[in-house]
Structures are given as C-alpha cells and as structure tokens.
C-alpha atoms as one frame of an Amber mdcrd trajectory, in Angstrom:
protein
  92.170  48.714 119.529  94.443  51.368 120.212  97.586  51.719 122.385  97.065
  51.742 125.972  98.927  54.850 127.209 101.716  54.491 129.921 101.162  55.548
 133.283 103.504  58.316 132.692 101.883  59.530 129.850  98.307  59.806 131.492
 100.553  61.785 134.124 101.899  64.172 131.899  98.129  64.500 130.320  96.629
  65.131 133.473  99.081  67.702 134.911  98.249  69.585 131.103  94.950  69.522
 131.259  94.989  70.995 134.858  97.335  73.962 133.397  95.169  74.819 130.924
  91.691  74.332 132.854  92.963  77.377 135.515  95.545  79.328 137.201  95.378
  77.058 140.297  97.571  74.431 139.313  99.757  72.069 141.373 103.206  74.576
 142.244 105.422  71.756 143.164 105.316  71.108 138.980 108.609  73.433 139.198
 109.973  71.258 141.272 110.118  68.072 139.012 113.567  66.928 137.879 115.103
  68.391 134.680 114.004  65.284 132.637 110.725  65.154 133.933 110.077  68.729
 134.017 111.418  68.598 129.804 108.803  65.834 128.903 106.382  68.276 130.225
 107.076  70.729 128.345 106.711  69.032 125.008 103.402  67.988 125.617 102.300
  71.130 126.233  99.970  73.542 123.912 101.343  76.815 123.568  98.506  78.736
 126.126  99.669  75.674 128.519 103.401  76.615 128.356 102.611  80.341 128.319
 100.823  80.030 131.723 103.277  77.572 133.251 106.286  80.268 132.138 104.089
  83.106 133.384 103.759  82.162 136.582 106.594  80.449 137.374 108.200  81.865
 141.068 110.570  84.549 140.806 113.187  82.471 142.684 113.004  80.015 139.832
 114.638  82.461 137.328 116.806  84.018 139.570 118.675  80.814 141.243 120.043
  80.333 137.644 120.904  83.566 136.408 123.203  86.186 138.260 123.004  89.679
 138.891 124.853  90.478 135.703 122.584  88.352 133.517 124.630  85.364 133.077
 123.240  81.911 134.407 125.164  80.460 137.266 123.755  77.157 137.467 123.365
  74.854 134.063 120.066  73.236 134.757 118.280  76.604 135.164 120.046  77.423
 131.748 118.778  74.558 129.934 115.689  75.503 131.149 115.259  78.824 129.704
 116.648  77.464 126.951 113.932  74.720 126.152 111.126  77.572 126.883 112.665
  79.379 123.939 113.535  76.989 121.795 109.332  75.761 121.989 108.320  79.204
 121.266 110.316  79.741 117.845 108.819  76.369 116.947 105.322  76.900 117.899
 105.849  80.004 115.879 107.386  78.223 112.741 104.537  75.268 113.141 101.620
  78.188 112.893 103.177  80.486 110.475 106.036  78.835 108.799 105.789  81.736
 105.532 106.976  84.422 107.773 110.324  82.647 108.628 110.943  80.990 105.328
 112.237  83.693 103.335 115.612  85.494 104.406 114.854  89.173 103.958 117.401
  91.310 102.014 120.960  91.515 103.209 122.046  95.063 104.594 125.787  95.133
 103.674 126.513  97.316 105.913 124.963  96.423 108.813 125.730  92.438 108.364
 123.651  89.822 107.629 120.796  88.894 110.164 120.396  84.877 110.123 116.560
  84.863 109.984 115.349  88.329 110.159 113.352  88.680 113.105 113.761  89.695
 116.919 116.524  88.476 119.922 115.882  84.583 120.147 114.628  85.052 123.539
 111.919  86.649 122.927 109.566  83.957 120.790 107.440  84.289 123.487 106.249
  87.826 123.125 106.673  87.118 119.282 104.078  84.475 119.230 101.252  86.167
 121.708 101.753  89.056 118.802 101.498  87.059 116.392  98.096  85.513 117.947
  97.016  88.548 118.871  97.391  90.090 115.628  95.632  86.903 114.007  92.238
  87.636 116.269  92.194  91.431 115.679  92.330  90.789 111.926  89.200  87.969
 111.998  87.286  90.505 114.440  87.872  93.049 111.662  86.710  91.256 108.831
  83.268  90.066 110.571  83.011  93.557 111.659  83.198  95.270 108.096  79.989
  92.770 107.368  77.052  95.161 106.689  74.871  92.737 109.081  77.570  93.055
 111.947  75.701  95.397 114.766  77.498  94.569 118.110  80.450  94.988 119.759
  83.806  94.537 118.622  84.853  92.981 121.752  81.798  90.291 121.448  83.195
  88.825 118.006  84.123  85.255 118.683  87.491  83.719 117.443  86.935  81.236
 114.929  87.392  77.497 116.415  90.780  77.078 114.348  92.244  79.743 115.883
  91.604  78.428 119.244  92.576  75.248 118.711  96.149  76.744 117.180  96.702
  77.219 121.295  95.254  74.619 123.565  91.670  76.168 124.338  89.203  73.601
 122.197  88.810  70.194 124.107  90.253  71.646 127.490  88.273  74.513 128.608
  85.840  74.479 131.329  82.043  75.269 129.415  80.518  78.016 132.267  84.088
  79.653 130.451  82.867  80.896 127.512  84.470  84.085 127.224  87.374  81.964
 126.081  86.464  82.644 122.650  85.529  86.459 122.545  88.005  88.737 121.142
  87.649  90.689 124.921  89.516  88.072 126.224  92.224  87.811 124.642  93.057
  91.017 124.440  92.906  90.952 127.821  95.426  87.999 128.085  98.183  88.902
 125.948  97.509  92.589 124.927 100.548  93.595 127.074 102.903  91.468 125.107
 102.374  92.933 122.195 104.602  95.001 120.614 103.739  95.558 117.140  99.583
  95.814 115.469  98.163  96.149 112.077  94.892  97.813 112.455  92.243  98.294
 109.817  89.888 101.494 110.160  87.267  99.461 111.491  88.693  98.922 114.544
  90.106 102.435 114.870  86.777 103.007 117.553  87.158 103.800 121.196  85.787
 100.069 122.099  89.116  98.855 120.477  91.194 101.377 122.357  90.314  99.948
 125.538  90.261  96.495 124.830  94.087  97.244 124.002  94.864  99.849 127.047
  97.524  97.317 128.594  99.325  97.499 125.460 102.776  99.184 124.962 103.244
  99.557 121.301 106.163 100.760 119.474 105.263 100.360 115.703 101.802 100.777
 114.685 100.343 100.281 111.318  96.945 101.758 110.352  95.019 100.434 107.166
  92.367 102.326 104.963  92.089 105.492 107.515  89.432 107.781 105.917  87.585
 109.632 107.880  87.387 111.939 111.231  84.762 109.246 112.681  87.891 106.443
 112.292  90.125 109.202 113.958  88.846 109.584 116.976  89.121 106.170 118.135
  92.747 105.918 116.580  93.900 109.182 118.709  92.872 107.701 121.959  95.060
 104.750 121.296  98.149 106.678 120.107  97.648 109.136 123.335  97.868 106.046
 125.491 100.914 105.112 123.905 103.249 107.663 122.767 105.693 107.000 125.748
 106.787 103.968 123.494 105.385 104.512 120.018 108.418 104.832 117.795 106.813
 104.247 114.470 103.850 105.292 112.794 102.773 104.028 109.399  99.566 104.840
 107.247  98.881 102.488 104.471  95.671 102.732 101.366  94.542 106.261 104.097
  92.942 109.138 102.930  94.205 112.322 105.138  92.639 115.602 105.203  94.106
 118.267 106.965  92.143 118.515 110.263  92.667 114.165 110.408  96.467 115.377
 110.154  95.593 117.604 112.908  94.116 115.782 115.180  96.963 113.046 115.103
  99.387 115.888 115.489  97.364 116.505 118.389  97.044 113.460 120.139 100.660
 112.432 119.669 101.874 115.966 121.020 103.678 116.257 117.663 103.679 120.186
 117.730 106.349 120.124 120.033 108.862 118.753 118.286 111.473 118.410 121.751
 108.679 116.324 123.606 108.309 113.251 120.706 109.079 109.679 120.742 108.180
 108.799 117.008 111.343 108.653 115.152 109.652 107.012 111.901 107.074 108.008
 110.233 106.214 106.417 107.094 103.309 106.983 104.136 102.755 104.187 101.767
 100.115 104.434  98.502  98.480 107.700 100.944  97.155 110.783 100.202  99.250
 112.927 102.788 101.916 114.485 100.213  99.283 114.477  96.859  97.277 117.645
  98.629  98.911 121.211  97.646  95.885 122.581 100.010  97.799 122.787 103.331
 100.991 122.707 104.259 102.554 119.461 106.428 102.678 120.286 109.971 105.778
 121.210 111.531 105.527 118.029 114.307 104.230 115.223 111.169 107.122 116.926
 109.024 109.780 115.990 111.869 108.705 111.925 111.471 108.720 111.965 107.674
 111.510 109.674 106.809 110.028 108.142 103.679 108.122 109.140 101.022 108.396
 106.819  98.645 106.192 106.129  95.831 103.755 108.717  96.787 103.505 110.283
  93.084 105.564 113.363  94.109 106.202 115.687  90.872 108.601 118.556  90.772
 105.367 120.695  91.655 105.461 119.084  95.357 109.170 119.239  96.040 108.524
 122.730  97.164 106.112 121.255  99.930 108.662 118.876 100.682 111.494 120.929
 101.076 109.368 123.031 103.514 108.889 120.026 105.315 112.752 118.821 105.175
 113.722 121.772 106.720 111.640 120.529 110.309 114.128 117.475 110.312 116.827
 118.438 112.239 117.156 114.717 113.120 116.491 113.032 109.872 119.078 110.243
 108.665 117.147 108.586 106.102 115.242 110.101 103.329 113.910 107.809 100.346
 111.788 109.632  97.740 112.236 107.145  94.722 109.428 106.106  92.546 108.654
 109.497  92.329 108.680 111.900  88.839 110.194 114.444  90.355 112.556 115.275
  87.283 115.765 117.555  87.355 113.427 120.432  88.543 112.396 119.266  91.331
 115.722 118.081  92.693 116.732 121.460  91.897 114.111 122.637  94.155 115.508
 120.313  96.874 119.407 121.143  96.691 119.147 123.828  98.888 118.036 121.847
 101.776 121.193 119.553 100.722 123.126 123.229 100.883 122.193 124.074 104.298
 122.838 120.221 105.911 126.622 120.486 104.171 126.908 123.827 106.308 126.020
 121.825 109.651 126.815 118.856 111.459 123.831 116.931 110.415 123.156 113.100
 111.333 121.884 112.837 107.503 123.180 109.554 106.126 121.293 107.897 103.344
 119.381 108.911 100.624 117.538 107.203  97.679 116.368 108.366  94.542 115.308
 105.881  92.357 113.340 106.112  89.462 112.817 109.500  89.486 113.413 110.648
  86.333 116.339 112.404  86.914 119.038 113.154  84.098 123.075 113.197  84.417
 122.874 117.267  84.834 120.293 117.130  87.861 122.526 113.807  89.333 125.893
 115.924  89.189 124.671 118.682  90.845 123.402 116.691  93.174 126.843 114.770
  93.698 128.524 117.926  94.021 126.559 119.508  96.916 126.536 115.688  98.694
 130.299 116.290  98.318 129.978 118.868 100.938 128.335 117.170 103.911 130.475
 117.701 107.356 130.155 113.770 107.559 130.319 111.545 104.179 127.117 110.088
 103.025 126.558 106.888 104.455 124.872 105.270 100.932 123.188 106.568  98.069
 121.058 105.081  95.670 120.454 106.652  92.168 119.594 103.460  90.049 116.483
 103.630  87.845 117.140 106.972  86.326 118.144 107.301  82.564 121.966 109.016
  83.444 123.781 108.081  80.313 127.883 107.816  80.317 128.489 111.457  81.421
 127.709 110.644  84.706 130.291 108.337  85.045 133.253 110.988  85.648 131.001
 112.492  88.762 130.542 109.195  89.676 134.507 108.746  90.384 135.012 112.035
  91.968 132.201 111.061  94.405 133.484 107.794  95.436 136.276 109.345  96.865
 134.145 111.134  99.522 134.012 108.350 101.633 130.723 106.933 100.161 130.152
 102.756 101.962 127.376 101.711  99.707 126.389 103.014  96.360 123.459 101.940
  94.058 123.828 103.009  90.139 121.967  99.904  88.805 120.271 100.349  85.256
 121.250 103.934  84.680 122.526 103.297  80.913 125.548 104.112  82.085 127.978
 102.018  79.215 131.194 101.041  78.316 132.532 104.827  77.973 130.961 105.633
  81.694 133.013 102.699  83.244 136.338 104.175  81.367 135.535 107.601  82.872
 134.386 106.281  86.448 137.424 103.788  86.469 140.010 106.979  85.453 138.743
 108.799  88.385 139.427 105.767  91.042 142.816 107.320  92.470 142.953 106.714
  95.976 141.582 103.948  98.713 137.726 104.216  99.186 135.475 103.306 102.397
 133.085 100.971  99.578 131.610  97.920 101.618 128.650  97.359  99.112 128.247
  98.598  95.592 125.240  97.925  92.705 126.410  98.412  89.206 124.104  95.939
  87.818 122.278  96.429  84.365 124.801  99.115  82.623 125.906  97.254  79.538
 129.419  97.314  80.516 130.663  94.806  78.542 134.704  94.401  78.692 134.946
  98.263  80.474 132.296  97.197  83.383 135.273  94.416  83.770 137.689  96.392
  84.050 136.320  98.534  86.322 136.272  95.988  88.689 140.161  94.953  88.678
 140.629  98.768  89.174 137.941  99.139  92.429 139.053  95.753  94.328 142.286
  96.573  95.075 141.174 100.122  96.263 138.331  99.133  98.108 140.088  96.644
 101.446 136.536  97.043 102.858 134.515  95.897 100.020 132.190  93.312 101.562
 129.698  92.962  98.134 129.524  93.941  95.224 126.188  93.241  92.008 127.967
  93.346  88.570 124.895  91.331  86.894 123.405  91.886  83.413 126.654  93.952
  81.867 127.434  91.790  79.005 130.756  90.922  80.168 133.136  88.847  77.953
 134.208  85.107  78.706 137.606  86.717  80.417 136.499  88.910  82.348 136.254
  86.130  85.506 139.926  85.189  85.091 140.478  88.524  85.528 138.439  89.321
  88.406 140.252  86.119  90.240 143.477  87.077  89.390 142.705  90.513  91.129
 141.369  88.543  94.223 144.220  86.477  94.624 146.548  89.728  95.364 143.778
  92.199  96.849 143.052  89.663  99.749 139.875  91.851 101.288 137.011  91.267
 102.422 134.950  90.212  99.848 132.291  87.618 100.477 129.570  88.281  97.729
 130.332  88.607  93.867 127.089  88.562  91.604 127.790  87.929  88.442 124.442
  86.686  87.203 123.394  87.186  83.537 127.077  87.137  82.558 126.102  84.236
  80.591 129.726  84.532  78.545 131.642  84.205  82.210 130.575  80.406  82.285
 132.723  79.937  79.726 135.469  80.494  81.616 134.908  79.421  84.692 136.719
  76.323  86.350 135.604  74.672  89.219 139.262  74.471  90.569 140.049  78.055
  90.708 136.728  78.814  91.559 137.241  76.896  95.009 139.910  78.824  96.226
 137.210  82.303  96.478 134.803  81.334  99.574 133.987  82.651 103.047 132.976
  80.758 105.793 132.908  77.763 103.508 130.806  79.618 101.134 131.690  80.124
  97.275 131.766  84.129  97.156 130.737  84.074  93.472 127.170  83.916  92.066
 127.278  82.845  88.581 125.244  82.160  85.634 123.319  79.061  85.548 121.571
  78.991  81.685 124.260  78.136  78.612 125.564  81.183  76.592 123.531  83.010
  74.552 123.680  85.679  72.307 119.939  86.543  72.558 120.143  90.501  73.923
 119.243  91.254  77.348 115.959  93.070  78.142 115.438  93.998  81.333 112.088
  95.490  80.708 109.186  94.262  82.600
C-alpha cells in the first residue's frame, strides 16, 4: 500500500489541477504566503506555471519592482526570482544537449557563461523551444505522401504533451489541446526565433503564426515558387522585427530571389530591418545567370562555404559595393585563389577611402598564396578605422608572409587568426623582427606553423608588447622542452592580462613544466595554461584529416 498523501499535498494537487483544467482559477492563489505560494510552484507542470505567471494581476509585479526597474520589496523579488529559476530548469530537464556544451569563446567580446539569452527570459525561451518542437513533428507527418489535410489539424504526439502538463489533466470535450492550431495559438507570440522546413512555408502556416514577432528566421530546403508564396506572407507580416534571415539546403532562382526582395521591401535599401543575411550549402551565389539584387546584396554578411571561385568574385564584388553598412564579411571555404582576391581589393580600396563600419573579415581556406595575402594586408593597412580581426588560417602562405605579418600588427589589429599557414621557423624570425612598438592584440591563433624554438620566441617578444593580450593558441608548433620556462619568465615581468595560454601538442613543454611555478599563472582561480596531457613523443605531427 502506498503512502497516504498529506492534507497539504492533496491541497497543492488540487489547486494544480484547477490551473491547468482552465483560466478560471481561484485569484486569491496570489495571495498565499511566500512559503506556501513557493511549494506551489514546484509542483507545478510547466503549462501550469506559464498560466499562473500569465495572468498574474498587474499590481502583483509592480508592488515589488519600482519605476526604474529595481525591486523595492524582497518577497516580490524572490518571487520573480523562483519563476525564473523553474523555467531554465524545465528547459535543462527537456533539452539538457542544448545547454551542455559552452559555445566558443569570443575574446573580444568576453566570455558568455552558458551561451544563451538574459536569465529572465527562460520563459519565452522554453514556449520557443516547445513551439519549435511541434512545428518540426507537424512537418515531418506532413512530408508523408499519405498526409492530405491541414497543417493546423496534425496532432502533437502524446510525449510532447505530456513534456507540459496537458495528458492526465485536460478536460475531454477539449480536444483541440493536441492540434498543432492550438498551440500556435497559445504561445506563437512568445516566440522569437523558428526553423521552418519548406513544407510548412504555405499560407495555412502563415496564419497559424500571425501573432508572432520574429527576429531570426531560418528556412530549410526552399525550392520552389509554390513554397514561396506562403514564406513571403510570413516575412511581410514580420519585417518590423525580422533582423535575420537564413536559407539553409534552398534552391533559389532568380524570380524566388525576387519575390523575397519583394515581400521584405528589400529594394529600398533605407526602409530595411534585416541586418543579417546568411546562405549556408545554397544555391544563391553558384548562378552567374543574374545578378544579386541590390536590397538581398545589402543583408549578405556571409558567404561562407558556398563554392565561390575566382570566376564569382566579380558577382560578389558587385554585390559588396551595396553594403554601405556591412561589418562582417566571411568568405572562407571558398577557392577563390589569388585572382579572385585580386578581383575583390578594390572594394577593400574604396572602404580605406571612407569611414566605413567594416570590421572583420575571414578568409580561410581559400587558397590564397603569400603574394595575394600581402596585397591584401597592405590595402587593410589603409582602413580610416583598424580592422577589428582577421582571419587568414587555412591557406598555404609559406615564411614570406611573416614580414607582412609584423608590419600589419602594428595597425591596431585585436584578434588575428594565421593558424596552419606553413608559416615556419624563418616566418616567426621575420614576424618577431617587425614587433617594434605596443599593439591593441587581445586574441591571437598561431597554432599549427611548425615553429619550433622561433614560434617560442616569438612569444617572449609579443607579451610584453601586447598589455591587452587576453588569449593567445600556440598549439601544434613543435616547441622545445624550454620554451615554457621561458614563456613564464616573460609573464612574471609583463603582468597583463592574460588568462588563456594553449599550448596543446607541445608534447616537449611537459618536460619542463613544474607544478609550483605553474601555480603562480591563474585568473580567477583558474590555471591560464592549457598543456599537453600524452608523454613526449617524437612521432611527427599530422594535422591532416
């Protein structure tokens, strides 16, 4: 026989289930004291809490917080508090991969403890995340060659409703509980962020998400005008918020490019709201049959991977020169080769001659040589406003590009990426001989060159020039058992900023490390150095895949 459940406990039950049957329940459950009120809340399923917070009177949020946002009174506090803290663990509980991994640390920017939004917005989060869980079971029963219905008539599987309170609780003349309609009804407006696949790019989809304001949209395996016309209708009703745009696995003709152009009012470049536009694995940039439209050319920010060759950059340079406002461009992964960087330069020309916000720019693995990377360097030289960061790794660049190198890291350069570009013991002499004056360096990548004693020395030359060095990725350049004495002994008199010091696949530095002096290099109670964890070998490196 089981345990008989406290009187409490069938309280707490019974004021649940009377949350989650309707919207009619008791008011005075605002009322109960803070401990009361808190044992409530556990027991609640997430659709449960979302009502309760939903409706909860306006004078209830506003006793505890003042006019200029703070809270006044500390039991109103702690009960924000608790709604949040439930949220980010109903979250977790449901997905827990999407919060386990930390996602790559921007340098520059500082180091974001878990990645996603403000901690006081879980709430929204979660309904997204729901939300976004439903559209994506809707699509796949839709792509079925038996499905002939509507979209909005697809029922959620069971597990799915039970992830949120409905199974168990809901009243049975209800059952519109478990249609997609309704929930898109229900927490469409909190959401924020979709992933759509072209099958629900149709006008029935449009309107079962007309309450939503979206800022970043996402749009899977777009083919055809039919998938279009349903997908305009949704970016008309909202490009007062949309802010990004991204087309993933799509097939683009010109009139589909059109008719997006169209329904975002992307001709006119002064009247947009999309400030990133992004192609991934899509045909927009493979087509040499029509030029890119001046208002899609004004989004482009990356175009990355796209199989660009130094036949296109002559399209993209057209389109380069309708971004006025571009900061970012990334076009690595693509075989562009030294003539079709050439091609490019003179767009690099004509933003040195203006006060442009352009900031960053990658070009990985394109094939470039050291010629095509100086020239390069030299007309970045000229920008009104040093780059921001520049990434170049990936690209066979040999030694010669070392002395360029220097002269360029006295522009004012914050984070620079030269990983794997062959560049050898004699580049590191001529980039260290070039190192003259104090640099702006917070973050630099010299990973992979084959350094050896030179890639070493290099680095007791940049420390002590760099005060604002916040990282730095010295991994896989062979460097001798010494060389981490001689890195410490620089730290000890630099005393910067630096919290981050990879030195993995420096097998020959464990040698030489000691746990003492090691101890004395950490931030925040954090060892700054990343060493080696296999024995020494002398088996060569290969960093081939």
């Amino acid at each position: 026989m089981g345990e008989v459940p406290s009187l409490f406990t069938l309280c707490l039950n019974a004021v649940r289930n009377e949350i989650l049957r309707g919207d009619d329940f008791p008011r005075d459950v605002y009322e109960l004291p803070s401990d009361l009120f808190d044992s409530l809340l556990t027991c609640l399923p997430p659709l449960a809490l979302h009502k309760l917070q939903e409706q909860m009177p306006f004078e209830n949020w506003d006793d505890g917080i003042s006019a200029d946002g703070c809270f006044r009174n500390q039991r109103k506090r702690k009960r924000y508090s608790n709604f949040d803290t439930l949220w980010r663990t109903f979250y977790k509980s449901r997905w827990p991969g999407r919060v386990s991994k930390k996602p790559p640390v921007n340098w520059l920017e500082g180091q974001n403890a878990d990645g996603h939004k403000s901690t006081n917005d879980w709430q929204q989060i979660y309904w997204e995340a729901h939300l976004q869980n439903c559209l994506d079971e809707a699509a796949e029963i839709a792509l079925l060659p038996s499905f002939d219905g509507c979209i909005g008539e697809v029922r959620i599987p069971d597990a799915v409703l039970k992830a949120i309170g409905y199974e168990g609780h809901m009243n049975c003349s209800r059952p519109d509980y478990a249609k997609l309609s309704h929930h898109c009804q229900h927490f469409c407006y909190l959401a924020r962020y979709l992933r759509l696949q072209n099958v629900l790019c149709v006008a029935e989809t449009c309107n079962l998400l007309r309450t939503s304001k979206l800022q970043c949209l996402e749009l899977r395996w777009i083919k055809s005008q039919e998938h279009v016309e349903g997908l305009c209708k949704l970016l008309n009703q909202n490009r007062e918020t949309l802010k990004s745009l991204e087309f993933v696995h799509c097939k683009l003709s010109s009139t589909i490019v059109d008719t997006i152009c169209d329904s975002l009012y992307l001709k006119d470049v002064h009247t947009h709201t999309v400030e990133h536009f992004s192609i991934k694995t899509s045909s927009f940039l493979e087509t040499n049959q029509f030029p890119l439209p001046v208002g899609l050319a004004s989004f482009l920010s990356s175009a990355r991977g796209n199989n660009l060759r130094k036949d296109d950059a002559a399209c993209l340079k057209n389109a380069l020169v309708h971004m006025p406002n571009l900061e970012i461009l990334d076009i690595s992964d693509n075989p562009l080769e030294d003539d079709g960087i050439m091609i490019l330069i003179p767009y690099f020309i004509e933003m040195s001659e203006k006060h442009s916000p352009f900031k960053d720019l990658k070009v990985e693995s394109c094939e470039l040589s050291c010629g095509g990377v100086s020239q390069l360097l030299s007309v970045l030289s000229t920008l009104t406003g040093p780059l921001n960061s520049l990434s170049i790794g990936g690209n066979d660049l040999g030694s010669k590009v070392g002395a360029p190198l220097g002269k360029f890291l006295g522009t004012g350069i914050r984070a620079l990426d030269i990983e794997d570009i062959e560049l050898g013991p004699s580049g590191f002499l001529e980039l260290q001989e070039e190192i003259i004056e104090d640099l702006k360096l917070v973050y630099i990548n010299i990973s992979k060159n084959r350094g050896g004693n030179e890639a070493a020395k290099f680095l007791t030359t940049l420390i002590p020039r760099a005060p604002e060095l916040v990282a730095l990725n010295a991994g896989y350049n062979f460097m001798p058992s010494q060389s981490l004495l001689s890195i410490c002994s620089v730290l000890k008199v630099a005393k910067g900023k630096l919290e981050h010091v990879d030195l993995t696949g420096n097998n020959l530095c464990v040698q030489s490390a000691d746990a003492t002096m090691l101890a004395e290099f950490q931030k925040n109670g954090n060892p700054i150095f990343l060493l080696p964890t296999l024995p020494a070998s002398n088996a060569p490196y290969d960093d081939d895949p």
